[in-house]
C-alpha positions in Angstrom: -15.4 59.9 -116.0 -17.5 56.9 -115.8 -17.3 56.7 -119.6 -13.7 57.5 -120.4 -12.8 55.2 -117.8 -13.2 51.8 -119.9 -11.4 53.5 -122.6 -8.6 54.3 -121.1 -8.5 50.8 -120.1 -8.9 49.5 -123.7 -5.9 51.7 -124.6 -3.8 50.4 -122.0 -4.4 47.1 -122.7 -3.4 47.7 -126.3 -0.7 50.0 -125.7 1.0 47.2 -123.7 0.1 44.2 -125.9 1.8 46.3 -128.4 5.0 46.9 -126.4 4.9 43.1 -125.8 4.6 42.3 -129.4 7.5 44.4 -130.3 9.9 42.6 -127.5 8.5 39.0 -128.9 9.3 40.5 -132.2 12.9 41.7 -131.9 13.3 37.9 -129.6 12.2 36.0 -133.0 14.8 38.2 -135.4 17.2 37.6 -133.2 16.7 33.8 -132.4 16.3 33.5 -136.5 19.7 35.3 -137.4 21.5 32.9 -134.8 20.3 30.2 -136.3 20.5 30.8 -139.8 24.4 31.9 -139.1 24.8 28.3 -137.5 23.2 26.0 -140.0 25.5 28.2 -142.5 28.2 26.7 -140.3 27.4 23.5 -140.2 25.6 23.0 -137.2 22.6 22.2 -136.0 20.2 25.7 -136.8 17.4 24.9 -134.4 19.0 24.1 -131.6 21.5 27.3 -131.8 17.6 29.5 -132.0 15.9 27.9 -129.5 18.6 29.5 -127.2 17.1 32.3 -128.0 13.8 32.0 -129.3 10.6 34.0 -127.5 8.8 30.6 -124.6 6.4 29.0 -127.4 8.2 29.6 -130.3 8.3 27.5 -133.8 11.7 27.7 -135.5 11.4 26.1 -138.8 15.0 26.0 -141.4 14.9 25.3 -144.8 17.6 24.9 -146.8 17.7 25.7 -150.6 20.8 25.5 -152.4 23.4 27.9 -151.3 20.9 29.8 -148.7 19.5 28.7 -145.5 16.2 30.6 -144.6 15.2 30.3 -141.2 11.7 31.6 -139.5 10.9 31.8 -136.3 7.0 32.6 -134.9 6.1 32.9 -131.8 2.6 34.1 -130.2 1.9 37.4 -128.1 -0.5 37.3 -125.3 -3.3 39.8 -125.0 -3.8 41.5 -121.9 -7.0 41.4 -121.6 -9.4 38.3 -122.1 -11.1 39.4 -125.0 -8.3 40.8 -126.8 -7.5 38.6 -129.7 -4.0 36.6 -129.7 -1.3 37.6 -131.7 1.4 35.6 -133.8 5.0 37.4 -135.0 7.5 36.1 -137.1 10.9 36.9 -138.1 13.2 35.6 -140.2 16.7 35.5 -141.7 18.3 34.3 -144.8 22.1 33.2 -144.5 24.4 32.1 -147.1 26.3 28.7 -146.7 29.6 29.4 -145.8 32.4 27.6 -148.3 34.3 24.6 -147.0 31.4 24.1 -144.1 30.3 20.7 -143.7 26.9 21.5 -145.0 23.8 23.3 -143.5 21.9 21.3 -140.9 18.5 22.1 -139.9 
């Protein structure tokens, strides 16, 4: 017992870093795909995915012709102290839409 004991521990530190890096995960797709559909529109992209953006994200938008590709990373804290800290990212691509005033990061 007294040696399966920090084990188990380990594991459930782990197990629920990597639960919390999944939720951070699905936060930053989501928070890029709203703002990738609003700089398509016209409006201002970072803004419209800090709304929904993971506390302590970076959105960063770049625009490239026709496309606007938006990325958003935000870190995952570790459970335990000595658990090394974790970054996610998502992104979305977008295609201006026609007749909108032009993308705006």
């Amino acid at each position: 017992m007294a040696a399966g004991l920090p084990a188990l521990m380990l594991l459930l530190f782990t197990g629920l870093t990597a639960v919390d890096a999944v939720t951070t995960r699905a936060g930053c797709l989501d928070a890029a795909r709203e703002a990738a559909l609003a700089a398509a529109r016209g409006e201002p992209g970072s803004t419209a995915g800090s709304r929904y953006a993971p506390a302590g994200a970076d959105i960063s938008v770049t625009v490239a012709g026709d496309r606007v590709t938006v990325t958003v990373r935000a870190p995952v804290r570790s459970l335990g102290a000595r658990l090394p800290g974790l970054t996610v990212t998502g992104t979305a691509v977008a295609a201006v839409e026609p007749g909108a005033p032009g993308p705006r990061p």
